[in-house]
Residue, then its C-alpha position, 0 to 999 in steps of 0.5 A: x422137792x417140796x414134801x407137805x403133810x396134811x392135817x384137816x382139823x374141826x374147830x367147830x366155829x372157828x377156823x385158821x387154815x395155815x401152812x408153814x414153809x421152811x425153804x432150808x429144807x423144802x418141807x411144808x406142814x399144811x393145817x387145813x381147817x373147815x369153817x362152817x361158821x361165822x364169815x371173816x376177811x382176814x389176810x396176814x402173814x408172818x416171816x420165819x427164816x427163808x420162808x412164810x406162814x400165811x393167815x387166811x380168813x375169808x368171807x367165804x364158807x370155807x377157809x384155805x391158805x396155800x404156801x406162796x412158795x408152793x404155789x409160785x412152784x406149782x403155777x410156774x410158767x402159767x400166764x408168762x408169755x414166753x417163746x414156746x419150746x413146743x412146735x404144735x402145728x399139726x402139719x410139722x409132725x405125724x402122730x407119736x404112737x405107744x409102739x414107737x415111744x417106747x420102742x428104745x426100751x421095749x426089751x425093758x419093758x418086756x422083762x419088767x412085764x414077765x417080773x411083775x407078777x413073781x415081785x409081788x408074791x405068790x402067797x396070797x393067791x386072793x391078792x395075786x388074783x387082784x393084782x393080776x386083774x389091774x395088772x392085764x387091764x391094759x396099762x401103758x407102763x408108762x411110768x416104769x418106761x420113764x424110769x427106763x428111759x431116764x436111766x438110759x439118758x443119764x447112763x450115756x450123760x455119765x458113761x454108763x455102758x448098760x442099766x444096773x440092777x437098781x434101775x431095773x428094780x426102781x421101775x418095778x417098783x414104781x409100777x407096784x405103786x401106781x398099781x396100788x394107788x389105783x386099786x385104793x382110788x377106786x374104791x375111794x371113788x367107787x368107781x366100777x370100771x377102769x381102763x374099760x374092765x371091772x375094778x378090783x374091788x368090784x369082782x372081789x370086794x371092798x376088803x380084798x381091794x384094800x388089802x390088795x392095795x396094802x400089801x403091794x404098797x407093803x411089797x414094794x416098801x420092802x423091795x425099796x429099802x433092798x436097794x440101800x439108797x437113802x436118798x431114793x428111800x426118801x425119795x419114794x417113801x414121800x410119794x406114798x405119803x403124797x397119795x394120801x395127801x391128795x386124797x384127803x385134799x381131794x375128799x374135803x374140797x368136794x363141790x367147793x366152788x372157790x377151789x383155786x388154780x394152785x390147790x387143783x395143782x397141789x392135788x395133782x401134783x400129790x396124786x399124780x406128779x409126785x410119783x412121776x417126777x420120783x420116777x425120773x430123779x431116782x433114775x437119774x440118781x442110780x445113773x450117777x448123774x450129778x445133782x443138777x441133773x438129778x433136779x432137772x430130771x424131777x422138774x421133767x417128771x413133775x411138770x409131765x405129771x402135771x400136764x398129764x393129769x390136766x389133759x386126763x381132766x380134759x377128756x374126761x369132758x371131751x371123750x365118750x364113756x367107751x374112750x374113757x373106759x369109765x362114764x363120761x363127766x364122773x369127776x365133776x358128778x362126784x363134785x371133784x373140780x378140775x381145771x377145766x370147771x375151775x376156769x368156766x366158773x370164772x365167766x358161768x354163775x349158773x355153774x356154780x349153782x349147779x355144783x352147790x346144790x350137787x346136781x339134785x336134778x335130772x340132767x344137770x349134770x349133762x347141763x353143767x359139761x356142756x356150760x364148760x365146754x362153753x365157757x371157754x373151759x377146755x381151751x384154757x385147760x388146754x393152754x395149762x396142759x401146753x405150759x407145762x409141757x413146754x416147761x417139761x421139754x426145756x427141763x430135758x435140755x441138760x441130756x446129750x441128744x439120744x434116741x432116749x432123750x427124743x422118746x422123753x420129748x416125744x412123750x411130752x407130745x405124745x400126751x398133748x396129742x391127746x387132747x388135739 
């Protein structure tokens, strides 16, 4: 796993944006500095054990740099021309539905289901009450059947006649986490409405979403050093780190039109990935997996994550604000540059003119969604979204052939039928 921490410094006119890798032990410091000055092209780079530093100095108003180590990771697959593990022909195979996915896990589900309310606490009525709300708003519990049916996959891989307490407990977890990320992205985002229902922070304001939020990542904190694994301690303990990462990634790249392909990568994977692919190692680990199977269950859970989140870019420029349970295009509003907007600016100038003057005018918004669909933005996002699908398929072949493992390969599919 690469962790990477984040530091946004202001040198008022000058800049040195650096991030430097040691591959021993797969951290990565990340400085991010904003020149808003004088516009220098400078590239150099220097060698330090295993790993790099790269110096970036650009004629451009903002400089970035991004490990080469990271980026090879992120970009894995993408542009390579290799025999697809996924058959998409549509005539091949009948629609994946939520029931039938996770049919093999459903009695998990259930009990998780009647658990999650008492593992938060009943002492703060207030915060329970916000809870609840996200909750009941129709989430797929997604990830917690992730944790299941990895735990189930590598318990028949090892032996393992039933799920243990710790596979039970990581999967509420998990939950309580992604439940809290996404009562504080909303109040980042200011968003009003998820899932189709009133956000939290909406019905109850903005000082109980932020407490709401805090403690359940306090909770499930609490919950995770009960299960006295060091190792899946670690594991988690990053993914909270991650989430403020890409926030503040996210934050000071709004509207900024030189975005690349790897840093919208980077994002998605803090923001998303990161806490799927914790997810599946540390079930796998609890299993007793060996660690080649511990990792390929990480590269699985990252690469879903990641395709996941590209194919969630999509439709936020393919479905209507009913479908999406929030308005229609309200990422790029916001300035927050997705895949698909990243691959038409390659081919529409006038798009970027849109973007840096923060669609100042009436119906520019609707003008710039319809310049990516044009441009050729949904497909190539789509082709993204398939590559690392696939890559996600190929990292499930170290599991014996189970119903679990065919539920994991048909969640991959499941997620790219989204988009179909």
């Amino acid at each position: 796993m690469m962790s990477m921490t984040c530091h946004n410094l202001d040198f008022g006119t000058r800049v040195l944006d650096l991030a430097a890798v040691d591959s021993s032990n797969s951290s990565i410091e990340r400085h991010s500095v904003k020149n808003y000055g004088k516009t220098i092209s400078k590239v150099s780079s220097k060698s330090y054990g295993a790993g790099r530093m790269v110096y970036c100095r650009q004629n451009i108003t903002s400089s970035r740099v991004f490990s080469t180590k990271t980026s090879e990771a992120l970009l894995d697959g993408v542009g390579q021309r290799t025999a697809p593990v996924l058959d998409m022909k549509k005539e091949l195979r009948s629609p994946i539905s939520l029931a039938n996915l996770f049919e093999a896990v459903a009695d998990d589900l259930q009990t998780l289901n009647q658990n999650l309310q008492s593992i938060v606490g009943a002492e703060n009525p207030v915060l329970m009450s916000a809870a609840e709300q996200i909750f009941g708003a129709g989430g797929k519990r997604m990830r917690p059947a992730l944790v299941f049916l990895v735990s189930r996959a590598t318990s028949e891989l090892v032996g393992l006649k039933d799920l243990t307490a710790k596979h039970r407990r990581l999967a509420e977890i998990i939950e309580m986490i992604h439940t809290a990320s996404l009562i504080h992205d909303d109040v980042l985002d200011e968003s009003d409405m998820r899932r189709g229902t009133e956000t939290v922070h909406q019905l109850y304001g903005t000082r109980v979403a932020v407490l709401a939020g805090d403690f359940m990542f306090a909770q499930s904190s609490w919950y995770l050093a009960n299960l006295e694994n060091l190792e899946v301690i670690k594991l988690i303990s990053q993914v909270i780190k991650d989430f403020a990462s890409g926030e503040i990634k996210q934050a000071s790249s709004l509207f900024d039109c030189d975005l690349e392909l790897e840093e919208y990568l980077l994002k998605s994977y803090y923001k998303t990935a990161s806490l799927i692919a914790a997810s599946t190692k540390g079930a796998a680990i609890f299993s007793g997996a060996d660690r080649s199977v511990t990792e390929q269950m990480y590269e699985f859970g990252k690469n879903l994550g990641l395709s996941f989140q590209v194919v969630d870019d999509i439709l936020d420029f393919t479905q209507s604000a009913e479908q999406l349970g929030k308005p229609a295009g309200s990422d790029l509003a916001k300035g927050n540059l997705t895949a698909p907007v990243i691959f038409a600016l390659e081919k529409e100038p006038k798009l970027r003119e849109l973007i840096e003057y923060e669609f100042c005018e009436t119906g520019s918004v609707d003008e710039a969604i319809e310049m990516v669909k044009k441009c050729g933005g949904i497909e190539r996002a789509q082709e993204l979204a398939k590559v690392k699908a696939d890559l996600a398929i190929k990292n499930l072949q170290c599991l014996p052939q189970s119903a679990f493992r065919l539920a994991l390969e048909n969640m991959v599919m499941f997620n790219l039928e989204r988009i179909d």
